[in-house]
N, C-alpha and C positions, 0 to 999 in steps of 0.2 A: 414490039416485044411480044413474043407469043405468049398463051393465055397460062402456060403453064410456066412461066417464068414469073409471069407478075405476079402468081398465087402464091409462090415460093418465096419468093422478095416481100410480097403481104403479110405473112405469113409472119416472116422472119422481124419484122417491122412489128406486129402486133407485139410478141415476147420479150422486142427491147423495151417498150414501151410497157409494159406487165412488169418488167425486172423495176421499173424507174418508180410504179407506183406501189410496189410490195412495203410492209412495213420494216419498218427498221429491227434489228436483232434486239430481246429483252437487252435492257438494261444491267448493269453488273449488279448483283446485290446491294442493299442496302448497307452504306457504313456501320458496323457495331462497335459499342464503345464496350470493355471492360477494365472496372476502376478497381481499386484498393487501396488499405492504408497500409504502407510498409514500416516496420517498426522492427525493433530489434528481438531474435525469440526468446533470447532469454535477458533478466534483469536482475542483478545483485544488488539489493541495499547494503552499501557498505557507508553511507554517511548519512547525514540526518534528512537530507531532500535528496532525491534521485528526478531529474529532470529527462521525463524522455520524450522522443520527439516522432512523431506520426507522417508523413510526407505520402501525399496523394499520388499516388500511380496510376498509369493506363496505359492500355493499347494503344497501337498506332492509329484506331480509328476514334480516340479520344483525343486526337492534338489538331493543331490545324483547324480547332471547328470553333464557336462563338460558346460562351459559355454566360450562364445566366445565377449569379451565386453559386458556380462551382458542384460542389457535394458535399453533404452531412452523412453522416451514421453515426452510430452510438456504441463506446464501450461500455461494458457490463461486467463487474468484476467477480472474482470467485462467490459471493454473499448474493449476487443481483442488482448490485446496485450500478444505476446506468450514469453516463454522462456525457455530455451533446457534445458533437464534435465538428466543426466546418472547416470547409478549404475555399479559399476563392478563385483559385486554381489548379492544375494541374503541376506539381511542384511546387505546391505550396506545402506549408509545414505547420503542425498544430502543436503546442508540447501541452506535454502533460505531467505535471509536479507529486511526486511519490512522497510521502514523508512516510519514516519508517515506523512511528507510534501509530501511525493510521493506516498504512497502505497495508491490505490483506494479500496473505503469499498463498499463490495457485495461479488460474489460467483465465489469464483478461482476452475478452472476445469483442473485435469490433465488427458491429454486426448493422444489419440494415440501415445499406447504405443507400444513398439516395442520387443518380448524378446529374445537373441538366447541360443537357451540352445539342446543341442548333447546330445544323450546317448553314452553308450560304443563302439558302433558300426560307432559313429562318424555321425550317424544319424540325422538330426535336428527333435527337437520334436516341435508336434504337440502344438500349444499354442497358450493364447486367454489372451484379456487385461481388466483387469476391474476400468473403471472409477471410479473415488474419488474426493470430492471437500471438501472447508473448507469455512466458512462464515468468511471475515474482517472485523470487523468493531471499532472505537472510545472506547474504555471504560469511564468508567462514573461513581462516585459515590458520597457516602453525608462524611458529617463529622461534628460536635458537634451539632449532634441532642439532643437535648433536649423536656422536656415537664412539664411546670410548669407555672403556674400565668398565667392560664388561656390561653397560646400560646403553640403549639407546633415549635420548631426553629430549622434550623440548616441552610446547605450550600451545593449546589449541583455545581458538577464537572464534567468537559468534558477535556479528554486527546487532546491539538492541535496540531500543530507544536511549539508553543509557550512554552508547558508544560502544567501543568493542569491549566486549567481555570475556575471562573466563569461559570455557565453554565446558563445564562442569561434569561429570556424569557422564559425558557423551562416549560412545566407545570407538576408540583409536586401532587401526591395525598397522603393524610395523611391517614390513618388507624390505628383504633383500636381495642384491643381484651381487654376481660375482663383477668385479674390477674389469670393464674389456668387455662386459656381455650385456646385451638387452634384454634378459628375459631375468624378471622378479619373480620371485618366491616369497609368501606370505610366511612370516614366522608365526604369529600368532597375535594379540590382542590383549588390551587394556582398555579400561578408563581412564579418564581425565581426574584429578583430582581438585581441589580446592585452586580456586586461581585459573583450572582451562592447565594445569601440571601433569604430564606423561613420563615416565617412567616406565620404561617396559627392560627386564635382566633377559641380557642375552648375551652368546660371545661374540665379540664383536674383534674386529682384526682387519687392520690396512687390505687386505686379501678384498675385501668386500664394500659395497656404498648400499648407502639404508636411507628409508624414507618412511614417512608416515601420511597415513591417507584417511581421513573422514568421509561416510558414507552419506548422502543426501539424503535428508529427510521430507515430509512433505510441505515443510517449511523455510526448510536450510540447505544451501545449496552445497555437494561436496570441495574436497580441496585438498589440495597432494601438498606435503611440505618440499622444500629443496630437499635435494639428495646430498648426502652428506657421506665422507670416507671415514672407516672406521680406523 
């Protein structure tokens, strides 16, 4: 073989053998986990306990992996006051019991959260927590709305510790739409009288269906009565 073939063939022999001990391409990123507690955003007390219930969530790079007690974090309610919360898994479920003489209305924050979650290698992954909250507040609604002889009536309601009550003083707005159309028209406003009693004179005529609506306060949540034909 001449001199200039075996250098070429040398040559070419070195670089496969260069190709064989080059290193391998990085690695894919690290698995990252991000968890949460999913809960519902908003919450009516309408009876004397309100049981809700918190279920652990995550990424896909939180399943499939070993986990070591799960994740804690903590809710913290309107006032600050905190309370420890665990999961042992992912899909797990914590509840948490509202009673309505104690439970304060505004925005509960589950916050620092904590998650331990190992790959195969016994590794802890890499993981990040994301905040969630849910709005507390009173529920509220009407009942025997009516609309005839010239009054539209019914009776507005607020959940206490007492049970539903009367929702007293509270100011009611009446709305109309024509028969056949979806666009309301606010006629105007009242109070509630003694009892959670509305009364509001207006002319009222089979032509038209009316309703009554309570505004949300930063305690009480609002509430549309049935629509009723006059």
């Amino acid at each position: 073989m001449p001199n200039s073939t075996r250098l070429v063939a040398g040559i070419a022999a070195l670089g496969a053998a260069g190709a064989l001990l080059l290193p391998a391409s990085p690695a894919a990123a690290a698995t990252h986990c991000t968890a949460w507690g999913a809960m519902p955003a908003h919450v009516a007390l309408h009876r004397d306990r309100t049981v809700v219930r918190l279920t652990l969530r995550g990424s896909s790079g939180c399943h499939n992996q070993r986990t070591d007690n799960g994740a804690t974090a903590t809710m913290v309610d309107p006032t600050g006051q905190r309370e420890d919360m665990r999961w042992r898994h992912f899909g797990g479920v914590q509840s948490m019991t509202m009673y309505v003489n104690l439970a304060h209305s505004g925005r509960y924050q589950l916050r620092n959260g904590n998650v331990q979650v190992y790959d195969r290698s016994y590794e802890r992954v890499p993981w990040s927590w994301t905040r969630t909250s849910m709005v507390v507040k009173r529920a509220a609604h009407f009942s025997n709305v009516a609309a005839s002889g010239g009054v539209v009536s019914g009776r507005a309601f607020v959940y206490t510790k007492y049970g539903w009550s009367g929702y007293r003083g509270k100011r009611v707005y009446v709305l109309r739409r024509a028969a056949g159309s979806s666009s309301w028209h606010t006629l105007g406003s009242t109070r509630a009288a003694a009892h959670g009693v509305v009364r509001y004179r207006t002319a009222t005529s089979s032509r038209y269906v009316y309703r009554m609506v309570l505004n949300a306060t930063p305690s009480v949540w609002n509430a549309r009565s049935a629509q009723v034909r006059g």
